[in-house]
C-alpha positions as CSV (number, residue, x, y, z in Angstrom):
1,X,-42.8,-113.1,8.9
2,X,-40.0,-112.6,11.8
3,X,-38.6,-115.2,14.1
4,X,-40.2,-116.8,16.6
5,X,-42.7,-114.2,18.9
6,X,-44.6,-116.6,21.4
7,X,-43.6,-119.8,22.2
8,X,-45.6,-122.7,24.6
9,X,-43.3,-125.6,26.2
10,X,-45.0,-128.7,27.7
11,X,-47.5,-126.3,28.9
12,X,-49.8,-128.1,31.2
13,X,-52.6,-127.3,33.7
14,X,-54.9,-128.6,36.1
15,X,-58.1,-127.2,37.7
16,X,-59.8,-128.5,40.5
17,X,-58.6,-130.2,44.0
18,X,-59.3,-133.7,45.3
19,X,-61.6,-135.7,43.5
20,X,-62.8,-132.8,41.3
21,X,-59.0,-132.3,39.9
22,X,-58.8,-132.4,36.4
23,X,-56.6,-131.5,33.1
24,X,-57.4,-128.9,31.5
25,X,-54.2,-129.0,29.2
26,X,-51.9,-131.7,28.4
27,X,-48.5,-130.9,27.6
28,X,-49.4,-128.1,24.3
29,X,-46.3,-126.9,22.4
30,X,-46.9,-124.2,20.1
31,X,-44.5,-121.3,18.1
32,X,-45.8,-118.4,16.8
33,X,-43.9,-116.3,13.9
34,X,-43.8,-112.7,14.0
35,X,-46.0,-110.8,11.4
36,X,-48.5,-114.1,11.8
37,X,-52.4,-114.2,12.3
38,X,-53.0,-117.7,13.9
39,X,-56.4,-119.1,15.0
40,X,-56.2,-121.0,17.7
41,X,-60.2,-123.4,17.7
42,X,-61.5,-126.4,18.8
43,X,-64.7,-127.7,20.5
44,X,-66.3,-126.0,23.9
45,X,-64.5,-127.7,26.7
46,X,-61.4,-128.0,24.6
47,X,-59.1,-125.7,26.5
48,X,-59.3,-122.8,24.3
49,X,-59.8,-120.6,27.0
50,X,-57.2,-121.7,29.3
51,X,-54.5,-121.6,26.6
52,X,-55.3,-118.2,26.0
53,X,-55.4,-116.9,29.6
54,X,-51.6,-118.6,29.9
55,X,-50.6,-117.7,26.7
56,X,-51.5,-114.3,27.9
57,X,-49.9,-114.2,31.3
58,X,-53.2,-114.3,33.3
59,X,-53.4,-117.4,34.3
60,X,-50.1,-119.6,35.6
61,X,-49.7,-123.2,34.6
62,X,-49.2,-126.1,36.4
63,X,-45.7,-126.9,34.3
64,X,-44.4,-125.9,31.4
65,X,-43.2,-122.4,29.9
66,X,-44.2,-119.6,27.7
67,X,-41.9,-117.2,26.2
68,X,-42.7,-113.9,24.8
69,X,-40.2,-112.3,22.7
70,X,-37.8,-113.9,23.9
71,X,-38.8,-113.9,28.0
72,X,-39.7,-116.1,29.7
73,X,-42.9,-115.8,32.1
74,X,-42.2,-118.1,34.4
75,X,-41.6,-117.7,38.5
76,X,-42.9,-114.3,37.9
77,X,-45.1,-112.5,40.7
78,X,-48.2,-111.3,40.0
79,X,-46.9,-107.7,39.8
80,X,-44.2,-108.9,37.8
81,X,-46.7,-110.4,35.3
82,X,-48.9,-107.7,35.5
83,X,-46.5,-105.6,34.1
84,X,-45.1,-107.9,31.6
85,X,-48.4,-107.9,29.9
86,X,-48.6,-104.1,29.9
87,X,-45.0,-104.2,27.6
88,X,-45.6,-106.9,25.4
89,X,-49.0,-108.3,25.1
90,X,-52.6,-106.6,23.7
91,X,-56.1,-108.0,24.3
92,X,-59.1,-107.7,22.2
93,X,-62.6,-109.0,24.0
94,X,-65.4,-110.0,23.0
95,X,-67.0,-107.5,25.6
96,X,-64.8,-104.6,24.5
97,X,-64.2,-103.5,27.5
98,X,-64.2,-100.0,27.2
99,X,-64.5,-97.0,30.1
100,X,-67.9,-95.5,28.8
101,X,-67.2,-92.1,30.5
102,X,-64.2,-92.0,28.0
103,X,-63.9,-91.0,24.4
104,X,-62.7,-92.8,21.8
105,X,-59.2,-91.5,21.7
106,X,-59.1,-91.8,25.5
107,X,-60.2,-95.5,25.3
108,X,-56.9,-95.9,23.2
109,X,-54.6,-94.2,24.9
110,X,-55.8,-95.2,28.0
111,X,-53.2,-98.3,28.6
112,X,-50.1,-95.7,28.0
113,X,-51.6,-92.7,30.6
114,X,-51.8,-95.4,32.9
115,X,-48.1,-96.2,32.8
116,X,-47.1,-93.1,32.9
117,X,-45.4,-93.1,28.9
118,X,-45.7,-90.6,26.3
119,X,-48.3,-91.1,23.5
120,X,-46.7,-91.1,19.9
121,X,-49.3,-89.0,18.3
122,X,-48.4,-90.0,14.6
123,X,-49.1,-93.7,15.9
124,X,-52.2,-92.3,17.4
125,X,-53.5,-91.2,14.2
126,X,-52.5,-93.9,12.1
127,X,-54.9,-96.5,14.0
128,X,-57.8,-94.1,14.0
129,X,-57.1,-93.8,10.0
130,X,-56.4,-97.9,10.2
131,X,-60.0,-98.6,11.7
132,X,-61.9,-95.4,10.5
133,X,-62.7,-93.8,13.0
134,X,-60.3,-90.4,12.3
135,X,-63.4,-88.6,12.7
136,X,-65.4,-90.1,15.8
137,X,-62.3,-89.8,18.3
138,X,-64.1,-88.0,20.4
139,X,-67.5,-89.9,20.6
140,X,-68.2,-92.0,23.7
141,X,-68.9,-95.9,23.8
142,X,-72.8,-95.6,24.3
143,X,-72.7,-93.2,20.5
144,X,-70.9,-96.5,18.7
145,X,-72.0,-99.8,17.2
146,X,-70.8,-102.6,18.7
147,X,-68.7,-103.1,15.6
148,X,-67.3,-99.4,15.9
149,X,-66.9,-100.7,19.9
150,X,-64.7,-103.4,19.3
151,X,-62.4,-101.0,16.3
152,X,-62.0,-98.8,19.3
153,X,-60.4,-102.2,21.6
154,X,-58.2,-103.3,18.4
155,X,-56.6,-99.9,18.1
156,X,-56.3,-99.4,21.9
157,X,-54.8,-103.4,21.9
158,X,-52.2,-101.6,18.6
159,X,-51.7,-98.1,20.6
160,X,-48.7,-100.0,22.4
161,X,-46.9,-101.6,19.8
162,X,-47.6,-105.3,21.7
163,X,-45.4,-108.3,20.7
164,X,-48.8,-110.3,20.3
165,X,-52.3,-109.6,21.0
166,X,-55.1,-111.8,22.1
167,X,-58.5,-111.7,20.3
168,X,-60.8,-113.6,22.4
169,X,-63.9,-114.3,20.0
170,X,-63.5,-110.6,18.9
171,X,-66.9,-111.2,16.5
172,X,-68.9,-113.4,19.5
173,X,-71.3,-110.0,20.4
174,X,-71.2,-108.8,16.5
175,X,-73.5,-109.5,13.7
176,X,-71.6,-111.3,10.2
177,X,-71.8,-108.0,8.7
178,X,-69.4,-106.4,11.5
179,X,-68.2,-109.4,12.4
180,X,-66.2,-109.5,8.7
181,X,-65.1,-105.7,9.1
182,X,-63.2,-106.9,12.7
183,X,-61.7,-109.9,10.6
184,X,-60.3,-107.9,8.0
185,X,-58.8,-105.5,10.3
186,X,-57.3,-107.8,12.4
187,X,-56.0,-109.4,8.9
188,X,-54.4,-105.7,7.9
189,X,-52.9,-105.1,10.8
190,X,-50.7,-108.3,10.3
191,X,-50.3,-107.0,6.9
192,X,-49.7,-103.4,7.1
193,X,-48.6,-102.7,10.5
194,X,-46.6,-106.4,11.0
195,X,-48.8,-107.0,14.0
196,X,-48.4,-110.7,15.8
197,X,-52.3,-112.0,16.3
198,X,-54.0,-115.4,18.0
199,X,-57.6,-115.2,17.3
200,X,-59.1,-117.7,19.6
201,X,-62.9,-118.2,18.0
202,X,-65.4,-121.2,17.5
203,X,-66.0,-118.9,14.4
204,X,-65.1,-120.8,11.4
205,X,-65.3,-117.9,9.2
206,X,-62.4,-116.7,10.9
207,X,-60.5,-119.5,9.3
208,X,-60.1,-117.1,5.9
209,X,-58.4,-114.6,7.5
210,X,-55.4,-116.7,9.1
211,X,-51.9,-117.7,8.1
212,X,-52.5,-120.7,10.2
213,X,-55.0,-123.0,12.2
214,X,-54.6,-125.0,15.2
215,X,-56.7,-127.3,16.9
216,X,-57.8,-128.0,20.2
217,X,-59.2,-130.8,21.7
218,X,-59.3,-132.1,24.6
219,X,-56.3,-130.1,26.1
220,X,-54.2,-131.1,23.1
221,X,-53.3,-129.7,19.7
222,X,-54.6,-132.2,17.4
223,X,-54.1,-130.7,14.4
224,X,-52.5,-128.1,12.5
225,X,-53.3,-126.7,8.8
226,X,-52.6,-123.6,6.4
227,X,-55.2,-121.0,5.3
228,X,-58.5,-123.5,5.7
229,X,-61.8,-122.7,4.4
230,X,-64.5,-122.2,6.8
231,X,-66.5,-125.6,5.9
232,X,-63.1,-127.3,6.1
233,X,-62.9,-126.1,9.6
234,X,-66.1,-127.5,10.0
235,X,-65.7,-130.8,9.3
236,X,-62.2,-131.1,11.3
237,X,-64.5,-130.4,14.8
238,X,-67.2,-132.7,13.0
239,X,-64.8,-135.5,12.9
240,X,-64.1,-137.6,16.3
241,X,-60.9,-137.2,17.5
């Protein structure tokens, strides 16, 4: 692991106006290590959503700071930010979110012909090896899995050498067979290629694949623990908080 990647200061947020205003987050702190693979959990209604959408620059919040690499995000316009996450953030959804009239390969280079940068082709071909699909490159979305779908989004997340990426319940539309393939990708890429990941899942599985767990409830980290089991996951968002 490497310094300090993505930080969270006294991040706070409210939704709502009037009598419908209410806090979605309550001043969350966080600090994410290079080369780390963090899950970020908790209960529905927790905030796990909303942390992510900040963490990831697409969503601004009512106080408080993030930092990635280094920069910070705030007072940025929307432009700004729009671009910020082009340089140095990835996503992975759980919809994919891939152009169906576009190959493979396309899919993945797709962020970098939009910004107008040159494609490193040795790159190119080391994340089709990485996620196995050297020899499907040219096959469209509709002729893949939904497991071979969402390889396609993590090497198109990888293509531009991101300071973090965002998986955002990357096994919710897969079954536990494909679901496990994802996982240990994600896991290798953190291990081979010194990729920065924050898995945010209700998936306990998950838990086996991650350097470190955090906890969310009600728009607070509760709790923080070290490679967890999946039934000791469990019983943390069993217990009352």
């Amino acid at each position: 692991m490497t310094g300090t990647v993505l930080e969270a200061i006294d991040i706070g947020k409210f939704h709502g106006v009037g009598a419908g205003r209410f806090q979605a987050l309550t001043a969350v702190n966080l600090a994410i290590a290079g080369g780390e693979l963090t899950l970020l959990t908790g209960p529905s209604g927790s905030g796990k959503t909303t942390l992510l959408s900040i963490l990831g620059c697409m969503l601004t919040p009512s106080s408080g700071t993030v930092r990635v690499h280094g920069h910070s995000t705030t007072g940025r316009k929307p432009e700004q930010l729009a671009k910020f996450r082009r340089d140095y953030i990835g996503f992975v959804f759980q919809s994919f979110n891939l152009l169906p009239v576009l190959s493979a390969e396309e899919n993945i280079v797709m962020p970098l012909r939009i910004a107008g940068e040159q494609i490193d082709r040795d790159w190119l071909e080391r994340l089709l090896i990485n996620v196995g699909l050297q020899d499907r490159r040219h096959h469209r979305p509709s002729e893949f899995s939904g497991g071979q779908q969402q390889r396609v989004a993590l090497a198109r997340a990888l293509m531009t050498k991101p300071a973090v990426i965002f998986a955002d319940e990357p096994t919710g539309n897969l079954d536990s067979v494909s679901g496990e393939v994802i996982l240990k990708m994600l896991r290798r890429a953190v291990d081979e290629l010194r990729q920065t990941i924050v898995i945010v899942t209700h998936e306990p599985n998950a838990a086996a694949y991650a350097d470190r767990v955090l906890f969310l409830a009600d728009g607070l980290i509760v709790r923080e623990a070290e490679r967890l089991s999946a039934a000791e996951i469990l019983d943390v968002l069993k217990a009352p908080q």
